[in-house]
Backbone bond lengths (Angstrom), bond angles and torsions (degrees), N, CA, C in turn:
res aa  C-N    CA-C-N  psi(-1)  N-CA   C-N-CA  omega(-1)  CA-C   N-CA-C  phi
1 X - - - 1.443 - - 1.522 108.90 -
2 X 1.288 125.44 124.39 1.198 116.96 165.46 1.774 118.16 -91.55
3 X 1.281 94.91 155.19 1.483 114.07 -167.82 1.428 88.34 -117.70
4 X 1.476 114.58 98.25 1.451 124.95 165.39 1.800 110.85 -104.88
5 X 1.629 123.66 136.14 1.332 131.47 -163.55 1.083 84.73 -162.16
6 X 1.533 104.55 103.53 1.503 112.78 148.78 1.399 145.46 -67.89
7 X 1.539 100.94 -8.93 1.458 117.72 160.33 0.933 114.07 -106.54
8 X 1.626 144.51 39.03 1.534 140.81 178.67 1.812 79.40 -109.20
9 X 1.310 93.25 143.51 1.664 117.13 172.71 1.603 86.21 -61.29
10 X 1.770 109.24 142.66 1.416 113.83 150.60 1.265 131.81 -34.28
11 X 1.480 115.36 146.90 1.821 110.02 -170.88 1.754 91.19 -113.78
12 X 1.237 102.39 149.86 1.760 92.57 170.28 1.535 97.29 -81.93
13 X 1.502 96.84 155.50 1.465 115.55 -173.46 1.221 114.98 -86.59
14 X 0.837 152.47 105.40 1.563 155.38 -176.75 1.660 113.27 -79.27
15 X 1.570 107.32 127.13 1.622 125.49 -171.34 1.863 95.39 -55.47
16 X 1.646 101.87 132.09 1.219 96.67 175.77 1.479 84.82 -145.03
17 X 1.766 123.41 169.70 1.210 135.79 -163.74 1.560 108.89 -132.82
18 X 1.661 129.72 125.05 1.338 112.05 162.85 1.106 138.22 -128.73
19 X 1.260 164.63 117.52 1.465 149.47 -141.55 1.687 101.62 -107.19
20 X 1.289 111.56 146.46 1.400 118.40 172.18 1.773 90.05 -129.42
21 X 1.055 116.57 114.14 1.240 126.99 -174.98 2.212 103.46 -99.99
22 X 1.341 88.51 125.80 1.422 74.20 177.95 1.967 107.21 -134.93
23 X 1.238 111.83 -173.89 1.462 123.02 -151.07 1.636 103.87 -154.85
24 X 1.306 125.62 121.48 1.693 121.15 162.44 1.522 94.71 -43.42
25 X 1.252 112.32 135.49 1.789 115.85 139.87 1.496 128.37 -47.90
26 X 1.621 134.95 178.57 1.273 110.06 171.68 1.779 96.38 -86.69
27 X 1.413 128.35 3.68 1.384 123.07 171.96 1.787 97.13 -86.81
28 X 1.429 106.23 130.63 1.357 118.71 177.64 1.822 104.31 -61.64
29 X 1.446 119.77 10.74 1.558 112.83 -158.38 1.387 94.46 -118.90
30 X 1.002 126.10 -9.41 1.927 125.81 -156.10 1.659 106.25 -140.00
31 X 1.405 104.87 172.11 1.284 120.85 -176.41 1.285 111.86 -137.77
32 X 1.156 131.77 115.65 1.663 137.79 147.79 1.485 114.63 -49.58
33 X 1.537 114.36 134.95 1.430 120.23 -174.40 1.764 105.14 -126.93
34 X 0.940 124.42 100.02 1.605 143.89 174.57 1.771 99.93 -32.84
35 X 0.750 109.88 110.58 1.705 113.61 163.47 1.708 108.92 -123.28
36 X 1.998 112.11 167.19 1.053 123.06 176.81 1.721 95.47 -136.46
37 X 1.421 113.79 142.35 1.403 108.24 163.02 1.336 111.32 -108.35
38 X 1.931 104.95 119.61 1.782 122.66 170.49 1.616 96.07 -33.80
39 X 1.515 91.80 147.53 1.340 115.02 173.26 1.642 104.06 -62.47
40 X 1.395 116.49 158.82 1.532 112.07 -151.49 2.111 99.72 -102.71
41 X 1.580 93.88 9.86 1.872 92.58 -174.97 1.668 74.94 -136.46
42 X 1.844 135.00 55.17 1.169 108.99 157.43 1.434 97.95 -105.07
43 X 1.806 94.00 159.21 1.694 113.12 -175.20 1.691 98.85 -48.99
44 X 1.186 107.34 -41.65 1.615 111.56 -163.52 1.862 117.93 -95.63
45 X 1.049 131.52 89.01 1.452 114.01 155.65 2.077 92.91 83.28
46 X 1.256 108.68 36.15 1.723 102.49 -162.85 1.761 93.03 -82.25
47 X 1.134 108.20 164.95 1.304 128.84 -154.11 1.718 125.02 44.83
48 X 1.220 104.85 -4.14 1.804 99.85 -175.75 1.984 111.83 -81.40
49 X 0.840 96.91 124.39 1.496 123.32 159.88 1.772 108.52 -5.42
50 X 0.806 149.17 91.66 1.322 139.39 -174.24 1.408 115.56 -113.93
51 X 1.194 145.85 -174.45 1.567 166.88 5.91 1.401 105.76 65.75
52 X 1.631 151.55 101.17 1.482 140.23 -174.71 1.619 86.38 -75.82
53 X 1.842 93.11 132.78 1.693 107.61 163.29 1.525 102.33 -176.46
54 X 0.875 116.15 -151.07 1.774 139.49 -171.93 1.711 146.73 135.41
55 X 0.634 131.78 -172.42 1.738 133.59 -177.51 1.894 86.44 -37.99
56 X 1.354 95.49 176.32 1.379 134.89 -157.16 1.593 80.24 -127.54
57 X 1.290 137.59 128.23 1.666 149.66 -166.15 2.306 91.01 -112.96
58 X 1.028 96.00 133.69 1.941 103.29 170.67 1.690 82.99 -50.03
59 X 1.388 153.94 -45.17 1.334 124.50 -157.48 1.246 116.57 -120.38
60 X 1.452 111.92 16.32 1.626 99.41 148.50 1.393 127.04 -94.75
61 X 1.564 105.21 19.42 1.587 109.69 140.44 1.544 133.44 -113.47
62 X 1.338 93.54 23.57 1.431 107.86 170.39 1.986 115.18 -59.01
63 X 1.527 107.70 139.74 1.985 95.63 -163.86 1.665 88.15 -85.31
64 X 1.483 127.14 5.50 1.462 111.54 -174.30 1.801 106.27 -71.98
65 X 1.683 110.73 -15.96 1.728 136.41 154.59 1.140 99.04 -27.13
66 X 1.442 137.22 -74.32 1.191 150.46 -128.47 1.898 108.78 -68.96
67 X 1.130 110.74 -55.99 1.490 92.60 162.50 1.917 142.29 -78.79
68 X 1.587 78.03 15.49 1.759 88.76 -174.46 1.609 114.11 -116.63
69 X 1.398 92.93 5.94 1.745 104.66 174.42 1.734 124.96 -117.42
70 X 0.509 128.02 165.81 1.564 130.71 150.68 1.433 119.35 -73.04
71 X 1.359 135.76 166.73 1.134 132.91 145.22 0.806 126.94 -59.28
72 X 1.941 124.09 132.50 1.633 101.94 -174.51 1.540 138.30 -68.45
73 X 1.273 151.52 -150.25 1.422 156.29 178.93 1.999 83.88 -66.50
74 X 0.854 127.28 156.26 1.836 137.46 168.88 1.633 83.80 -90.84
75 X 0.804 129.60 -57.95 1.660 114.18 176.43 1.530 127.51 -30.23
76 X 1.838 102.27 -43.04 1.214 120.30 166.96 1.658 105.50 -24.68
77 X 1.573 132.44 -44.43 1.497 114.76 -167.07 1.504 121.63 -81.74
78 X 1.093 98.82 13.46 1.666 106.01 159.58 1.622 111.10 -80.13
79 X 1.255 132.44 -20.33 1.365 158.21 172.98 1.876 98.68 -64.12
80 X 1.193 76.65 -76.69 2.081 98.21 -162.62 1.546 109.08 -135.34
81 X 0.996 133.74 132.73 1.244 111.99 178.48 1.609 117.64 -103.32
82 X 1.137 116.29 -1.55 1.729 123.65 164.04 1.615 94.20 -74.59
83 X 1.263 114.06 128.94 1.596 125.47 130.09 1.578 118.96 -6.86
84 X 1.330 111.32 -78.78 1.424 103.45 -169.46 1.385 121.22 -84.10
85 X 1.615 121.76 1.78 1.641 130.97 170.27 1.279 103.64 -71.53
86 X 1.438 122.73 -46.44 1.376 141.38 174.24 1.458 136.27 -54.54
87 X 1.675 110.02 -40.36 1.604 122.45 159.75 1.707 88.22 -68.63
88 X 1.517 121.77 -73.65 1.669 110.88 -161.57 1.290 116.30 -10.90
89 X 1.887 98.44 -64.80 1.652 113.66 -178.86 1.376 119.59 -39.74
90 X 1.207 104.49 -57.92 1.912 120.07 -169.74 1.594 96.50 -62.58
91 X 1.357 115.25 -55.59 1.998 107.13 -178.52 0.938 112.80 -48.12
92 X 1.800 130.28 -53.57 0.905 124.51 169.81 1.803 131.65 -52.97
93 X 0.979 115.93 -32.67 1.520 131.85 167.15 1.651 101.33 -53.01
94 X 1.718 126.01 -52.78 1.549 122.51 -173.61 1.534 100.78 -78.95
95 X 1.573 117.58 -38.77 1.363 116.10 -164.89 1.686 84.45 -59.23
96 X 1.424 157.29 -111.85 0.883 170.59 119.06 1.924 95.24 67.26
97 X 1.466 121.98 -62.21 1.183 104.54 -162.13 1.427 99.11 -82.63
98 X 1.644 136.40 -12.18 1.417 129.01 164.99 1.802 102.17 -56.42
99 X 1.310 119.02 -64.77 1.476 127.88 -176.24 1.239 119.42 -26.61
100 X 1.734 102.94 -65.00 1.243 105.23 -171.57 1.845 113.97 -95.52
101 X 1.398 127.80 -7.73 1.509 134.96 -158.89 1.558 94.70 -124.66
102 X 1.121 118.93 -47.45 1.732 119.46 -148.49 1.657 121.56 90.77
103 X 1.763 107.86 4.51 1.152 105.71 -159.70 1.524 91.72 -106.65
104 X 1.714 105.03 147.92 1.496 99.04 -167.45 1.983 88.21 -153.11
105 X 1.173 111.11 141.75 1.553 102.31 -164.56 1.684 101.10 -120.54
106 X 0.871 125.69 104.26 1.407 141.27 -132.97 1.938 107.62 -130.88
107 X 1.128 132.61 110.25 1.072 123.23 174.05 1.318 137.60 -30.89
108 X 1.252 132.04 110.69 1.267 159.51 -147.72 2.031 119.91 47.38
109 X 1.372 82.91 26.75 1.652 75.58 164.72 1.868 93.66 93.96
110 X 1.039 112.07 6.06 2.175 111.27 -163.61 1.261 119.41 -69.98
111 X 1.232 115.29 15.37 1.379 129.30 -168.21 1.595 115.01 -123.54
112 X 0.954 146.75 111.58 1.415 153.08 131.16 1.467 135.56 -32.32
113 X 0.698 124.43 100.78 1.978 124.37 154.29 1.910 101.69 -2.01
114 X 0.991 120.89 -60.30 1.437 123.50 -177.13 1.738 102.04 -61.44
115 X 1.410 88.22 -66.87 1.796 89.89 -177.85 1.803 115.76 -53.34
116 X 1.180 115.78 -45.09 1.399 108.24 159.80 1.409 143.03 -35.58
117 X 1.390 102.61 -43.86 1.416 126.73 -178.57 1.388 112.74 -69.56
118 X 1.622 106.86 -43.76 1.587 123.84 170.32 1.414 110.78 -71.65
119 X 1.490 128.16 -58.97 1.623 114.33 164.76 1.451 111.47 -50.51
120 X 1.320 127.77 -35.28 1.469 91.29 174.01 1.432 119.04 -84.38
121 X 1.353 127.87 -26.36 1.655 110.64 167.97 1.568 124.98 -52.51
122 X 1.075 105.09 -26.27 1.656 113.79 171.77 1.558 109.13 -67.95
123 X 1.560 104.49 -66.92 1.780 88.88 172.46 1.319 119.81 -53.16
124 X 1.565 132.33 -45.47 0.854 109.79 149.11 1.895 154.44 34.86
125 X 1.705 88.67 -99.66 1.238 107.36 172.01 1.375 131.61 -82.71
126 X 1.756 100.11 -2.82 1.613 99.79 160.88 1.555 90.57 139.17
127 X 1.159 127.91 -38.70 1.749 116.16 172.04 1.313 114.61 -41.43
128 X 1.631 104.40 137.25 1.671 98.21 162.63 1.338 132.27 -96.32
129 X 1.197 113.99 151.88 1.505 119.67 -164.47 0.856 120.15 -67.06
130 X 1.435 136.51 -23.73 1.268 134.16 156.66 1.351 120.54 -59.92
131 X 1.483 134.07 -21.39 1.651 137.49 177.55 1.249 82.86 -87.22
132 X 1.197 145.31 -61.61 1.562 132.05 -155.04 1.994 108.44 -58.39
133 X 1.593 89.60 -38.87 1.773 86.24 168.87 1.223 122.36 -12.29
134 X 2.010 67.10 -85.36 1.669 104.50 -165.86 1.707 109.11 -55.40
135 X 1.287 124.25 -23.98 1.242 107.20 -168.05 1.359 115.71 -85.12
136 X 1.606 100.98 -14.81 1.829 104.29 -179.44 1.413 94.74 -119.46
137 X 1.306 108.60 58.81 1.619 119.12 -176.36 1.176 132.65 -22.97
138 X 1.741 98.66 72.44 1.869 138.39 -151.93 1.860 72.63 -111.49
139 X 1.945 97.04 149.16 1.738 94.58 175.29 1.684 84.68 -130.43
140 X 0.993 130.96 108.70 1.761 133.09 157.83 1.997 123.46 -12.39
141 X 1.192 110.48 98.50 1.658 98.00 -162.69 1.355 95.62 -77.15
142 X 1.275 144.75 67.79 1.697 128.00 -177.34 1.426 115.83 -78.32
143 X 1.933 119.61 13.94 1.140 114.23 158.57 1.502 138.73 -89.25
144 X 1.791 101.20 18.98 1.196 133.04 -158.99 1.114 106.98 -102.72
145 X 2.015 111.54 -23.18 0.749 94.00 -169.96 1.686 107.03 -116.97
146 X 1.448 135.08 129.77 1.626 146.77 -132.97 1.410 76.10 -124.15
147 X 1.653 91.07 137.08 1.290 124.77 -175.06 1.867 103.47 -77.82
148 X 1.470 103.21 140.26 1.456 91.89 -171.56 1.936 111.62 -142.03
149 X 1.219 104.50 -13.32 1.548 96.46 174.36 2.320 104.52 172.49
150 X 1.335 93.00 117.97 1.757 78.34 163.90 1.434 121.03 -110.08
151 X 1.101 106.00 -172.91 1.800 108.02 -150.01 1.787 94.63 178.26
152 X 1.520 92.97 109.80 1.000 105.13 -178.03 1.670 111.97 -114.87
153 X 1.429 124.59 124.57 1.346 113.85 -164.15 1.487 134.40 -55.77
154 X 0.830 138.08 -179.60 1.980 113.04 178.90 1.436 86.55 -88.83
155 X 1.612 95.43 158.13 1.441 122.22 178.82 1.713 100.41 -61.99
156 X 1.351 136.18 -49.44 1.343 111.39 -168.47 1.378 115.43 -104.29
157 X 1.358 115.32 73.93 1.306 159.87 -168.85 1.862 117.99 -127.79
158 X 1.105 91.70 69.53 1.805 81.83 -179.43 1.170 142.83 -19.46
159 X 1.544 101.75 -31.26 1.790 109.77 158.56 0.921 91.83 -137.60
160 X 1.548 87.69 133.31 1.932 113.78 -174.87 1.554 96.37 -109.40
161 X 1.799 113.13 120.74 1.682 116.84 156.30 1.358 101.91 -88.54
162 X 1.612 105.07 167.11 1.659 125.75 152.83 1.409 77.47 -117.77
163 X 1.472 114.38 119.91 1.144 106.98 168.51 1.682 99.44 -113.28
164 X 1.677 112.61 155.36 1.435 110.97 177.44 1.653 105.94 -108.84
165 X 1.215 127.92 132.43 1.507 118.76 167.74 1.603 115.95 -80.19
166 X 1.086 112.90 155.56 1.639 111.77 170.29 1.780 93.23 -141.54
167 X 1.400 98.54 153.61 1.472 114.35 175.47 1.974 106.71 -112.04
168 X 1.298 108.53 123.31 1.225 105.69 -172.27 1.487 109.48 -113.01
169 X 1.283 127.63 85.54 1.597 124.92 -154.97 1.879 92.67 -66.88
């Protein structure tokens, strides 16, 4: 549900990340677009149709990131134009589509449907995704994922995103 107030003082917008993951159809003419539907008692927008994404976490800009990612898309600086504002965004974009999809885009493809399902029950329960990487010495492809549109919520919106889109072919 949104809580729109046109007389509530502006809220700062808080960095959020979203993936639209897409797929050829079996028609050579069209595209399939990956959606999740919000839980139907969330504070925010619950039951509507979504895009898997969310907030930007204080440690998916942690630099301990830095050897478990790629560099992002160079497009990425239409996003952020520092380097490390830009990976934050993109981790947060995979941290988010493991959470909510199981889908996690991982250098050279090293990941499985099974293994997905299992990294995310582990994060899950409180491990972080960055130790689970490193321990199944998985490296994060976030140059996979191409910058595609932001959208920042209206100011009299009780919670205000900057949200960033990414397109994940």
């Amino acid at each position: 549900m949104l809580d729109l107030d046109p007389s509530r003082p502006a809220v700062t917008p808080r960095d959020a990340s979203t993936v639209l993951v897409l797929r050829p159809s079996d028609s050579t003419r069209s595209v399939e677009v990956f959606c999740v539907v919000r839980h139907p008692r969330s504070g925010f927008l619950g039951g509507a149709v979504v895009f898997p994404g969310g907030k930007v976490d204080a440690t998916d800009g942690d630099t301990a990131w830095e050897p478990l990612t790629t560099l992002p898309a160079p497009r990425s600086e239409v996003f952020e134009a520092p380097n490390a504002r830009a990976r934050a965004l993109a981790i947060a974009a995979c941290r988010e589509l493991l959470e909510e999809a199981a889908i996690l885009p991982v250098v050279g493809d090293a990941i499985d449907d099974e293994a997905a399902l299992s990294l995310r029950a582990t994060v899950r329960e409180g491990a972080l995704l960055r130790n689970e990487l490193a321990r199944r010495s998985l490296v994060l492809d976030v140059a996979r994922l191409v910058p595609f549109a932001r959208w920042i919520t209206p100011e009299a919106e009780s919670r205000c995103f900057d949200a960033r889109f990414y397109l994940l072919p």
